[in-house]
Structure formats: C-alpha cells, structure tokens
N, C-alpha and C positions, 0 to 999 in steps of 0.2 A: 139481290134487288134492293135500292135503296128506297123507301117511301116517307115523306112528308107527315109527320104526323104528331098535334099536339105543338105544335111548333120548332118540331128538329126531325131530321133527317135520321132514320134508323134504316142499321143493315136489317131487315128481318132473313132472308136467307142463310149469310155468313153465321150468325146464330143459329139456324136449326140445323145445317150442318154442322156447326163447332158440338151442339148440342149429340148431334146424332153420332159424329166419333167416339164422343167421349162415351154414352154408352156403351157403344160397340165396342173399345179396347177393355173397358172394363168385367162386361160379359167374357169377352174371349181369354180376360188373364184370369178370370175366376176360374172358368172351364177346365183351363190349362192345370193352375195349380191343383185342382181336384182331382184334375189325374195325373198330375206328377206326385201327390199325396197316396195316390191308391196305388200307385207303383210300388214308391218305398215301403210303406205299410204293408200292402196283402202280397208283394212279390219278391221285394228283396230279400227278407229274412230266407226266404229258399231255395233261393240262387247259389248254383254251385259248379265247382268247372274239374273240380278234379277230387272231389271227395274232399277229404280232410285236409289235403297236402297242400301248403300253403292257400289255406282258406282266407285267412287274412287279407292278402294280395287277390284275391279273386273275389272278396266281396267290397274291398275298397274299388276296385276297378270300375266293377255295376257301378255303385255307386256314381264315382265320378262323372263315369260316361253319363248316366244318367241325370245328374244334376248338370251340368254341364249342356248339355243339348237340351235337355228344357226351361233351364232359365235363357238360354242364347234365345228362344221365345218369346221367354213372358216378360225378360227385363226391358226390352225395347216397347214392348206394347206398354207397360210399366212404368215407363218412363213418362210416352206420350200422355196419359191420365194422370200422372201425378202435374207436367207441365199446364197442363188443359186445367184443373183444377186448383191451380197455384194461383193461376191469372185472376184465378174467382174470390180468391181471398188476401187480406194484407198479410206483411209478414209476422207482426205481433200475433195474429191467430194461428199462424201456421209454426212458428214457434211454440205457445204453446197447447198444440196437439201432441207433443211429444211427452211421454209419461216419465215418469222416473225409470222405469225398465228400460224404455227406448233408451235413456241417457247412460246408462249402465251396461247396453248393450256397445253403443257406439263406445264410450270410454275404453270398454274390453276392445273393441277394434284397433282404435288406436294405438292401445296399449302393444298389443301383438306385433302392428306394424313398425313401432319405436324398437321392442326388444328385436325384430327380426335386424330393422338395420344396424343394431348396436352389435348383431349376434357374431363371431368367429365361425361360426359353421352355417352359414347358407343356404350351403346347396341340401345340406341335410334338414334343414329349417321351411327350406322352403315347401315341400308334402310332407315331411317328418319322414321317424324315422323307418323302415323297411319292418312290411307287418302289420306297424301302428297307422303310419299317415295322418298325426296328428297336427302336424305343421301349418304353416300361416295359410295355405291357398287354402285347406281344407277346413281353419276354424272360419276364416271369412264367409265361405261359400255358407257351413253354418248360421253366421249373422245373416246374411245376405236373405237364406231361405226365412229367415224368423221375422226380419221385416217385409217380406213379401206377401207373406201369410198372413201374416198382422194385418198389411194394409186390405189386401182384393180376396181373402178367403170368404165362400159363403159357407153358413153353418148347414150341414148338411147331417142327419140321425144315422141314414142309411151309409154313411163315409165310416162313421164309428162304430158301426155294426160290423161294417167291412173289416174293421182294424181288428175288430175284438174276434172275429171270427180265424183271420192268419195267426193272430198270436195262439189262439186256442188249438192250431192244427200245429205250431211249433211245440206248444205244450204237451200235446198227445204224444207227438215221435219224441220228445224226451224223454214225458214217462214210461214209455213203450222200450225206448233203449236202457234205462238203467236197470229194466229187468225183459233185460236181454232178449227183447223182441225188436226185430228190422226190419220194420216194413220196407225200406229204401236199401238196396245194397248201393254202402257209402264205400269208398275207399280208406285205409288209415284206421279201421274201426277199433277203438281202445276205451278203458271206463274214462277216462280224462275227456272225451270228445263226443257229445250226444245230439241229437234232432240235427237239424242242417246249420247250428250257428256254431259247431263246435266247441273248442273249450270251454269248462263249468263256466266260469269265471265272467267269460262272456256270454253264455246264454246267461247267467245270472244278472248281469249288468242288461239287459234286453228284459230279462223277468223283470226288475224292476221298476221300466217305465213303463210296461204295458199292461202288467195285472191290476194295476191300481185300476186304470178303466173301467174295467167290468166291476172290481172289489166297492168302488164306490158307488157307479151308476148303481149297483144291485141295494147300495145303503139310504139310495134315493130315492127309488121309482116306487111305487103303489101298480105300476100295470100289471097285470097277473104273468102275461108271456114273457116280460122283460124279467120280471121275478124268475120266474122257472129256467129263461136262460140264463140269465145271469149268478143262479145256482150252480147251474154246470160250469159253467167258465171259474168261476171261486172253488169247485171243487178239484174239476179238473190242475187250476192253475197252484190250487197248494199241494194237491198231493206231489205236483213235480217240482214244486220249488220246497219241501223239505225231503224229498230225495235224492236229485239230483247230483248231491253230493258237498256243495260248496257254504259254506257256513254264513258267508256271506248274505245271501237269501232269504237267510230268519234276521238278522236285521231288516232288510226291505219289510218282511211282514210283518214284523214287530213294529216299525214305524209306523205303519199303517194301522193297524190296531189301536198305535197310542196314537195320533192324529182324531181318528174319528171315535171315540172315544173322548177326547175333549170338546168335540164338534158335537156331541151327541145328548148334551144338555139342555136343547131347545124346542124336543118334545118326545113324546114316549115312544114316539110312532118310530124316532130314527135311533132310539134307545132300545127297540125292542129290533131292529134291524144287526145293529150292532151285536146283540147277544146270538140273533141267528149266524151274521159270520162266524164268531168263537163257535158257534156248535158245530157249523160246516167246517172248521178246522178241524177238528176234535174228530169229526166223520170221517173225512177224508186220510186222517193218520190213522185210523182204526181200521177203515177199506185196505190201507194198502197193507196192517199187521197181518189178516184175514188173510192178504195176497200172498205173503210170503209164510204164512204158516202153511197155507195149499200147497206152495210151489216154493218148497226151505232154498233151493240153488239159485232161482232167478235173477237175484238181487246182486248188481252185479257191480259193487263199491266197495269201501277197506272195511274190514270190520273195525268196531271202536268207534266209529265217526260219527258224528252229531245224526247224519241222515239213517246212519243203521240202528242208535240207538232210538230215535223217536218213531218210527217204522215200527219198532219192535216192542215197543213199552207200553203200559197200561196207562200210564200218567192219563192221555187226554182221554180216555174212557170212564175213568176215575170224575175226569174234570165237567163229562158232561152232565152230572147231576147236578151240582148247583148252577148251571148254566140252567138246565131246564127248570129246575126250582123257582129261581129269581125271574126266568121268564114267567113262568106261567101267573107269578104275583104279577106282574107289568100284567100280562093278561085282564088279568079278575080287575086291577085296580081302573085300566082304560075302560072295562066295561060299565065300571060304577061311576066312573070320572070321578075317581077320588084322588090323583094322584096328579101333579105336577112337577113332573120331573125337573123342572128349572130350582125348583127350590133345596134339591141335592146338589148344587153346584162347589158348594164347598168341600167334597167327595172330591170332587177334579182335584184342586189347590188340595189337597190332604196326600191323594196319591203321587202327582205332580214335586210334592217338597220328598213323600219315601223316598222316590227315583231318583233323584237329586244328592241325597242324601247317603243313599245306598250308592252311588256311582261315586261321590266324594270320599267314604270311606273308603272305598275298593281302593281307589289312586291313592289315598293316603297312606293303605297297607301295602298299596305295591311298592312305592316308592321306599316305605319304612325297611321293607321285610327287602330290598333290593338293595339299600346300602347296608343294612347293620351284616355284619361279619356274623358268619353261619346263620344269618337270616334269625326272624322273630323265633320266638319259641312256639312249638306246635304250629308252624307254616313254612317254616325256612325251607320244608323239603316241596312245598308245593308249587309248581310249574306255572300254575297260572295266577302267582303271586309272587313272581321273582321276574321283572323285565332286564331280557338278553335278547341275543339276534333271534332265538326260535321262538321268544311269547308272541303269541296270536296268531300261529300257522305263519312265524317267520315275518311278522307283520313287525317285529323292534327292530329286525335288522333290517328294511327294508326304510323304515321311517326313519331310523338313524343315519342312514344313505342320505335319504332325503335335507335331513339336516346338515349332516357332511359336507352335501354338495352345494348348499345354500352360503353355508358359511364362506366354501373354499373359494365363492366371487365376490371380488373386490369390492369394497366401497361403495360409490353411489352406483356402481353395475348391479347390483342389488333390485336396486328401483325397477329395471325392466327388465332384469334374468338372463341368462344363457341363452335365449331364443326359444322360438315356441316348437319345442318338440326334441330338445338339445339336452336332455336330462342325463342320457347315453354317453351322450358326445362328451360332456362335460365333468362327466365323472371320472371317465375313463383317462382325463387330464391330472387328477388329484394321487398321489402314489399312496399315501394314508387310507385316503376312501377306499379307493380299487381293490389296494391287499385288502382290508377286511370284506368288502362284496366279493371277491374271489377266494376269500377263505370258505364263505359259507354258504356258495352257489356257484361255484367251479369256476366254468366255462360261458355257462347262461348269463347272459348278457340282460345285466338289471335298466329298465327301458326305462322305469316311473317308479315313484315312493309306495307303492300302494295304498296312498290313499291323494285321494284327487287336487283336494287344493293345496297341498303340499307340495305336490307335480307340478302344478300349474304356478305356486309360488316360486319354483325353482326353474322353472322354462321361462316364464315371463315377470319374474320379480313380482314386488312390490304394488305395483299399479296393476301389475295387469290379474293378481289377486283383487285389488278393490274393485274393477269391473267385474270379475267375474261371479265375487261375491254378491254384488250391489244384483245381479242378475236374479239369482236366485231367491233372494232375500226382500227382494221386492216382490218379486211372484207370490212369494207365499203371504205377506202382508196384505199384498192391493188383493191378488181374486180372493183368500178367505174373507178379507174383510168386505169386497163386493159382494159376496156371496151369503153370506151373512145379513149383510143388509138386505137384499132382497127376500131373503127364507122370513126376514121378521117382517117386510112391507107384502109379502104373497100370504102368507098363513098358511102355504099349500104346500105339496108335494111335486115333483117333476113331471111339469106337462107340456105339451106343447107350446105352451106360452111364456115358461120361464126357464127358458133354456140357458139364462146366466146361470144359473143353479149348479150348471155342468164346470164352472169355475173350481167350485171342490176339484171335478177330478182332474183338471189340471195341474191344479194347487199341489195335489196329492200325489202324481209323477213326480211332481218337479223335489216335491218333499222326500219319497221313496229313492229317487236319484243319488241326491246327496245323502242322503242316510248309509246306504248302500254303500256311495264311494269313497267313506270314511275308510273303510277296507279295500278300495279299489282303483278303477283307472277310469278315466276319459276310453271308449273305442267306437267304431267305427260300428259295433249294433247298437249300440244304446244315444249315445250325443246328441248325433243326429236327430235320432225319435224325440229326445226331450226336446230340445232346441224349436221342433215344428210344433209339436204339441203346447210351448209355453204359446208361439204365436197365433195358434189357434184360440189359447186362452185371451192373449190380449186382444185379438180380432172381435172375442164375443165385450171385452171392457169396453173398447171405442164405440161398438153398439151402445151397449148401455147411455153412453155419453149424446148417440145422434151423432156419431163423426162421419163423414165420406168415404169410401174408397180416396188410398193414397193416403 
C-alpha cells in the first residue's frame, strides 16, 4: 500500500513484508545450522558402516552427504538475507565487516582454486586423495561452513554442552578400548584402532580440537555444576589422551597448559584454576597407575612408549605436592587479599625465554651432534639427538619427504603447489624422493609430511600457506586479545552475560590444533571441527562489534 505522508509517498507494506522475510530466512538459517552443527558434533564422531575397515571412506561419506544436503538449505535462504541486508547498507560498510580472518579465509580459497587449476592431477585434486579427502571441493565446503556460522550462528550454552557431552562418550570408549574393554563390537579391532574414530593418530587429531572446550570452560566458570562437570570431562579426556597411545596428544596438552598458563596472570581466581588442571592431570595418571597395577594385562599398548611409561610412573604423584603446596598459599593469600597475582607476571617472561632457550639448544645439539662424524662426545649414541628418517617416530623421514617434494616443483609452481591434496600424486613423480620413502616405509603409501603446514605448503604452495597461516594466526591474536579485553572491562568470571569470554576456548582449539599438527595431518575428524568452531568464535567477535546476520 502506498500512503501519502510528510510529503512523499511511502510503500509502508513492501517494507514490512521485505522486513518480515528477512527475519524469517534468518531464524530458519540459524535453526538449520544449529542442527547441522549438532549432527556433526554429537553424531558423526560415531558413525560407522563397517567397523574399522575402511573408516576413512565411510566417515568422509557422512560427512559429505551431510554437509552437502544441508547447506543445499541454508545457502539459498543465506543468500536471500545476505542480499535483503546488503540493500540496507553501502558498500564501504559492507567491506568493512569483513575481519582479517575473513580475508585470510577467502585468500586460502583462492589460493586452492589457483593451485587446483595449475594442478597435473585433477581428478585426484579434486576430493583428494582415497581415505584422506582432502582436496579442493572438501577444503571449500570447509570455508564455506566457517563463513556461514560466522554469519547466522546463534550462541547457544546447551549446543556446547551437547559437543562436550559426545566428545566425552568418544573419550570413554577409547579409554575403555586401550584397556581392553568393548563396549561396542567393532569389526578390525587392533591396539592401533580405538573408540569409533579409529586410528590413534586420528582420534588424537579429534582430541585435540575438542578437549580444549571443556579444559577451558572448566578454567573459567565459577558455577559449581559446570565446575564438577567439567572435572569429569578434563579427567576423563586426560586419562585417554595420555593413553591412548600416540605421542602426539601430550603436545595438544602441553600446549594447552602453556597457553593458559600465560593467560592466567590476570587474577588468582584463574591461577588457582590452572593449578587445579595440573593436579586433575597428576589424578588422572595416577587413576589409571592404580588401574593397571589392579588389572597388570589390561593395558593393551607397546611396552616402552610414552603412554606405558606415564600410566606407570610415580612422577606426577610426586608432582602433586607442590602442586597442592603452592595452591593452598593462593589459598590463604586470596583469603587475606594479600596477593596480586599480576604482579608475578615477570614469572611468565622468565619461563617463556627457559622454553625458548631449552628448545634452541636441543636444535642446536641436534643439528651439531647430526653432522659431526661419530656424533658429539657422550651423545652421539643418543637417538633423540641425531636427526635421520626414524627421529621423532619417523617424523625426519616424513618432513624430509616433505621438503623433497616441495623442492622437486618447479619455479614459480611453488607459489600455488602440486594441488590441494597431490602430495602422493607428486611424490610419487620424483625417483630420488620415492626411493628413500620406499626405503623406509615399503609399500605404504606416504599421503602428507606429518606435519600440517608443510602438507599444505607442498599441496598448495606458497600462497596458499599465507592464507592458511593468516587463518590461524589471526584467530589466536583477534579472540585472545578480544577476550582479554573484556576479562579486564567485566572484573568477572563466566556468566551469562559475557559469553565473549568463551573466545579463549576457541582460541584455544584453534591453538591445540596447530600445536598438535606440528606432528600431524589435516583429516576429515579434526579440520572440520576446528574450521566450525573458529566460526563460532568469530560469530561471538561480530557480536561484540553490533554486526547483523550475513
């Protein structure tokens, strides 16, 4: 209806309907994504078609299917609210709405789609390769979920409850399988292959992005029941990730330790939380010593191996006295308010330069004691002071691949790599590379560097490293530092009303991720997760800011 008024002629109807679509595609894409979010979270991690045997392929499948049929949903309704909302604004603001992560996201898209068409293998390029599926349709669909969550996700407590709740039932049945108990008869059942994600490797790349959740919320909250659950979930989720087997793992929880740990200088209250995780560590390896002194056969792993020795060793029982010690001063000194824990911050910077410093010698001795002929004196004979194809469980010959293969392309092919997911493809072309990865891994068929952005250097070059780094590296910058800022403008602790706060635990996947994949790979349990979770993160940033949906 047109009406007369103030002296011009307005549609007032065309408005409240344009008004009343736009809420309504926006409601229905939020809906949507909340439960395409509660799929992949509390149901794919369990989905399984044939036991062990070719898991890979049968959880890439879910996947697909699933992504795939629900964004054919939300991206058209997605659409419509982003156009309905464009109209509302000019393009200088709508430019920029976009953060430096979005830009970093999209660069990495580009990037993939430059090396795919630059690539020699295609077709192998195009879902990657058989197993992995890391290829161009599936890092897109990636981007594609990160910016949709970004834009129409609502923050929901009871969503994250849900997550932490499946990851904790994936935790159970692993630490239930590594001593040899099966609730589930799996098909394939062997120590290599536990809970429903099978291999270590890969449930450890899955432990990674999801224990942080719990590991932080519990470093945040003050509520008593979020406290006591999120005990169990930190207790539960260490005792299987320094089980489990894969060495991998204690870096994820070593990172996380040192993360909050430098984070934990801004008052007693999240200093005194901190020293509760260390002792719920310390608990949890001593539970499960308890377990196998009961039950000597259970334990169903190589002897020797990082998870059989800290299962078995007094160290962190040891370790809990000054843990309790140094608490219980936090203690006495909160109750006197005598103490201001910001004023130890030079402690951070003091540990911070050790670790540094201890990690520069180590490379310095490695490197020394790896060229000099018969090695250093009193080290030459020691293993993890001579880098060859086997230092680091095999991780020199694997990184040396990586580099081999990096080299072995051309020129400016460099810039956007062999193709996204061609790492195989492309090795298998080089005769120098191939003999030594088939000297010291037969027949197995090396996919990736084991370690992530080496992979990724080498699948998509040059550029499509600086997107993918810019990805990460901006995550951990913009939410710590959002987060941060608000922990000093609230004085408070995690409530209802500062639910940026939950920024850490984003931060803190995205942090445990890459820490992780120093020794590892891009797969189809973990990427994913992280990829939704950073969007989650940035969804609560654009809050902070007052942005719209879209």
């Amino acid at each position: 209806m047109i009406k007369y008024m103030n002296g011009e002629y307005k549609m007032l109807e065309e408005t409240e309907e344009k008004f009343n679509l736009l809420s309504f595609c926006e409601e229905a894409v939020s809906l949507l994504i909340m439960a395409y979010l509660f799929i992949i979270f509390s149901f794919y991690p369990f989905y399984m078609q044939n036991g062990y045997v070719e898991i890979g392929d049968a959880k890439f499948s879910f996947y697909k299917d699933i992504t795939l049929g629900g964004f054919a949903l939300i991206v058209p309704l997605a659409i419509i609210c982003m156009l309905l909302r464009y109209k509302e604004t000019k393009f200088f603001v709508r430019y920029k709405s976009l953060s430096i992560t979005d830009c970093a996201f999209l660069f990495y898209g580009v990037a993939l789609v430059v090396s795919y068409f630059f690539s020699e293998f295609k077709q192998g390029a195009f879902w990657g390769e058989k197993g992995w599926y890391m290829g161009l349709a599936t890092q897109l669909l990636f981007i594609l979920s990160y910016f949709l969550v970004s834009r129409f996700w609502e923050y929901e407590e009871k969503l994250l409850i849900a997550f932490m709740a499946a990851a904790a039932g994936i935790f159970l049945l692993g630490l239930l399988n590594r001593f040899s108990i099966y609730p589930l008869s799996i098909e394939g059942v062997n120590r290599e292959f536990i809970s429903t994600l099978g291999n270590i490797n890969w449930y450890c790349g899955y432990f990674a992005v999801l224990f942080p959740i719990g590991f932080v919320w519990y470093w945040l909250t003050d509520k008593k029941w979020f406290k006591a659950a999120g005990a169990f979930y930190v207790l539960l989720g260490i005792a299987t990730g320094v089980s489990q087997g894969s060495n991998s793992a204690f870096i994820a929880i070593s990172s996380l330790y040192l993360l909050l740990f430098c984070l934990s200088f801004r008052s007693l209250k999240r200093m005194k939380s901190l020293f509760e995780l260390g002792f719920l560590f310390c608990a949890a390896c001593q539970a499960l010593r308890i377990w196998r002194l009961l039950f000597p056969e259970s334990f169903d792993y190589y002897d020797g191996s990082l998870s059989d020795w800290i299962t078995v060793s007094r160290v962190t029982l040891y370790a809990m006295v000054p843990l309790a010690v140094f608490y219980l001063l936090m203690v006495l000194a909160e109750k006197k308010k005598h103490m201001d824990i910001s004023r130890y911050k030079m402690l951070r910077q003091i540990i911070l330069l050790a670790l540094t410093i201890t990690a520069g010698v180590y490379v310095m001795l490695l490197i020394l004691n790896t060229r000099a002929n018969g090695g250093i004196r009193f080290m030459g004979g020691q293993q993890i002071l001579i880098f060859s194809e086997y230092w680091g469980s095999s991780r020199g010959g694997t990184w040396s691949a990586g580099v081999g293969v990096f080299q072995g392309i051309p020129g400016l092919r460099k810039l956007v790599g062999a193709g996204p997911d061609c790492f195989a493809s492309y090795l298998y072309i080089l005769p120098d590379v191939t003999e030594r990865v088939m000297d010291q891994f037969g027949t197995s068929r090396l996919t990736n560097a084991h370690n992530e952005w080496l992979t990724v250097l080498v699948n998509n070059g040059i550029l499509g490293l600086m997107g993918y780094a810019g990805i990460f590296l901006s995550v951990w910058i913009r939410f710590i530092y959002r987060a941060e800022k608000v922990t000093v403008e609230l004085k408070t602790r995690l409530t209802d009303d500062n639910k940026q706060l939950l920024l850490y635990v984003f931060a803190a996947s995205a942090f445990a991720y890459t820490a992780h994949n120093i020794v590892s790979f891009q797969q189809i349990l973990s990427t994913p997760f992280v990829f939704l979770l950073i969007g989650m993160g940035e969804r609560l940033m654009r809050e902070g800011k007052g942005q719209p949906h879209g």
